[in-house]
C-alpha positions in Angstrom: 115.8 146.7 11.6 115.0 150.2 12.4 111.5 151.2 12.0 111.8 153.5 9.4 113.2 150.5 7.4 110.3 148.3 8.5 107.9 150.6 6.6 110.4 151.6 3.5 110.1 147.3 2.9 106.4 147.5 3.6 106.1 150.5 1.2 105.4 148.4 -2.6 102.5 146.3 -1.7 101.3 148.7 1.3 97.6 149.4 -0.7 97.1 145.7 -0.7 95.5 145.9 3.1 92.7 148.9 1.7 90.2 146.8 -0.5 87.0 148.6 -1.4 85.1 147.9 1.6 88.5 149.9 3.7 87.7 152.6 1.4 84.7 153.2 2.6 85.0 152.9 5.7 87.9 155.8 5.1 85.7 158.1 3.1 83.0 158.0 6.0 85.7 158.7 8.3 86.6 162.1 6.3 83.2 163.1 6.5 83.5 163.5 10.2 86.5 166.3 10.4 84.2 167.9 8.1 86.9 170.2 6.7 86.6 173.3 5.2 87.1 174.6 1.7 90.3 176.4 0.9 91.8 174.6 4.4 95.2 174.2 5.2 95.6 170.4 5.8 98.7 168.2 7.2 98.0 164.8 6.5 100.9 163.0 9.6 102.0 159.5 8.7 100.9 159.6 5.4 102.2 156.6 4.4 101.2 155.5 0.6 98.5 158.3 0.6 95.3 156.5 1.1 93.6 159.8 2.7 95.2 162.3 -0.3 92.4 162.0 -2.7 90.0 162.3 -0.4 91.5 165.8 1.6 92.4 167.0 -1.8 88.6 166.9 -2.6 87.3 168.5 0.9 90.1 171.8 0.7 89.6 172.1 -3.2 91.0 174.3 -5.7 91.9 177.1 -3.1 93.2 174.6 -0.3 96.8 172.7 0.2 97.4 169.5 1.4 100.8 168.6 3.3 101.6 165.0 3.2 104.5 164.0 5.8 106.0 160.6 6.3 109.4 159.4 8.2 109.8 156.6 5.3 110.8 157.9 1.8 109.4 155.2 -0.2 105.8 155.2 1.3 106.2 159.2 0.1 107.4 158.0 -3.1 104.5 155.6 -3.7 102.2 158.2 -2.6 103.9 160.8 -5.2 103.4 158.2 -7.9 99.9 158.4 -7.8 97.7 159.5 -10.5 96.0 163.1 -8.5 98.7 163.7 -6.4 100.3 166.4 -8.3 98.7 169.6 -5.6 100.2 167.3 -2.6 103.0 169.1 -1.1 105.2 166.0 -0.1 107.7 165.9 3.4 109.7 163.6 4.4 110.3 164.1 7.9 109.5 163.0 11.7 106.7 164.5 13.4 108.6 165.0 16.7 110.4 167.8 14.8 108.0 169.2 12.4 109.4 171.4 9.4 106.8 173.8 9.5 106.3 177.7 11.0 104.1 178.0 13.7 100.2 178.6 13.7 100.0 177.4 10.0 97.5 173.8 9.5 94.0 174.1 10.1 93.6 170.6 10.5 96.3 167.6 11.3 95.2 164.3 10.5 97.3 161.6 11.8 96.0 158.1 10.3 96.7 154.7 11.1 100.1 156.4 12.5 100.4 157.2 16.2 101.4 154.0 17.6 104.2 154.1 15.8 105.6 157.3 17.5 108.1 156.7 19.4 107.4 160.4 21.9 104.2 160.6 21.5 103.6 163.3 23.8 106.0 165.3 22.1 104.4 164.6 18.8 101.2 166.2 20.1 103.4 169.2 21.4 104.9 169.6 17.9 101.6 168.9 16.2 99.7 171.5 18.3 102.7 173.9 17.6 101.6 174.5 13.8 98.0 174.6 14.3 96.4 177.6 14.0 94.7 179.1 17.2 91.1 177.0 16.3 92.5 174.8 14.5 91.6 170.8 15.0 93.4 167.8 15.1 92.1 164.3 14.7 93.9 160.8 15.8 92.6 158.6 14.5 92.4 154.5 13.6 89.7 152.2 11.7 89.9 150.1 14.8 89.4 150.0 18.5 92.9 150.5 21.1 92.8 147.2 22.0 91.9 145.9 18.4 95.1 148.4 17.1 97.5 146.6 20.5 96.0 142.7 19.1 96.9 143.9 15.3 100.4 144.9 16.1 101.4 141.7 17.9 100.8 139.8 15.0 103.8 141.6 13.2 106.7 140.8 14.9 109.1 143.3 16.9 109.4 146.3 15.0 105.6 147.1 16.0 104.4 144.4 18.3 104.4 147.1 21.4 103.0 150.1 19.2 99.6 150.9 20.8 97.6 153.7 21.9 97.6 155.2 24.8 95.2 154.9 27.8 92.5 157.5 27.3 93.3 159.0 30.6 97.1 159.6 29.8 96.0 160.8 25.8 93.6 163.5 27.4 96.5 164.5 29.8 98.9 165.0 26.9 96.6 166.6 24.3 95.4 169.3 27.2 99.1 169.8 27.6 100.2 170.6 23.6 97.2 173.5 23.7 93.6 171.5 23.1 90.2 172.3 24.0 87.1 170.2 23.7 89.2 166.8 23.9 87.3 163.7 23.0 87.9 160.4 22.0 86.0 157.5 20.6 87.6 154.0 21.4 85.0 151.3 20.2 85.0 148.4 17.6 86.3 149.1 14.3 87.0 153.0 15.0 89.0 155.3 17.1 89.1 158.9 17.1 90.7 162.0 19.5 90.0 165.3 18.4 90.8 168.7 19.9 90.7 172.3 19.2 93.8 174.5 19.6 93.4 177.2 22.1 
């Protein structure tokens, strides 16, 4: 099974795995991009949307949020949603991003970069349609080595998706065009951030 078929089947009872407490834990997650009204947002490996109402709140009225996903009917279920209406919905990979140049002032890829198969060239492709200042945040409600233990419970499709060794995810962020690299790896969170040169 291909991986973007993995996820299509996962897509109908996908929001099972947030309960309230996962929501939370999201929301206070938001809080630390702490983006900007009237932002340009591209929310990578959307999935069923779990971060849409919350960016949709932070860029409000005068904002726009991009929501891009490699499996159609995660997009679908996403679209379905009741608030959705303002997202701007892609289906497409990130490795080849439909977008200009210079154009997001944040990227937000979520629960997502394991699964990317070139993950340096994600970053590259990523960094591409940030604008010059612009940040972008990887990031996971749980540690590396908690997202590599997950993962192996799920059989092949995903079993080797991890995250790479913090020396080798510095390396390749520097590379795509980021300043001021850091990254969090600790229970229950991890975070890489960057600014665009």
């Amino acid at each position: 099974m291909s991986k973007r078929s993995y996820f299509d089947k996962l897509a109908p009872d996908w929001d099972k795995i947030y309960h309230q407490d996962s929501l939370l834990l999201v929301e206070d997650l938001i809080k630390r991009f702490k983006i900007k009204k009237g932002s340009m947002v591209l929310d990578v490996g959307s999935g069923t949307g779990v971060l849409l109402p919350y960016l949709l709140k932070n860029v409000g009225n005068k904002g726009e949020v991009f929501a891009l996903d490699f499996s159609l009917a995660m997009l679908k279920k996403a679209k379905s949603k009741k608030g959705n209406k303002k997202v701007n919905f892609i289906n497409a990979d990130v490795e080849v991003l439909p977008f200009t140049k210079d154009l997001f002032d944040y990227i937000i890829c979520f629960a997502c970069f394991p699964h990317i198969l070139h993950k340096g060239k994600a970053l590259l492709e990523m960094s591409r349609v940030l604008k010059r200042g612009g940040k972008l945040f990887v990031a996971h409600l749980l540690s590396s080595e908690e997202v590599k233990n997950h993962h192996r419970q799920f059989g092949d499709e995903v079993a080797k998706d991890i995250l790479p060794q913090e020396k080798t995810m510095k390396s390749w962020m520097a590379k795509s065009g980021l300043k001021g690299i850091k990254i969090i790896d600790k229970p229950s969170l991890y975070l890489a951030s960057g600014t665009k040169r």
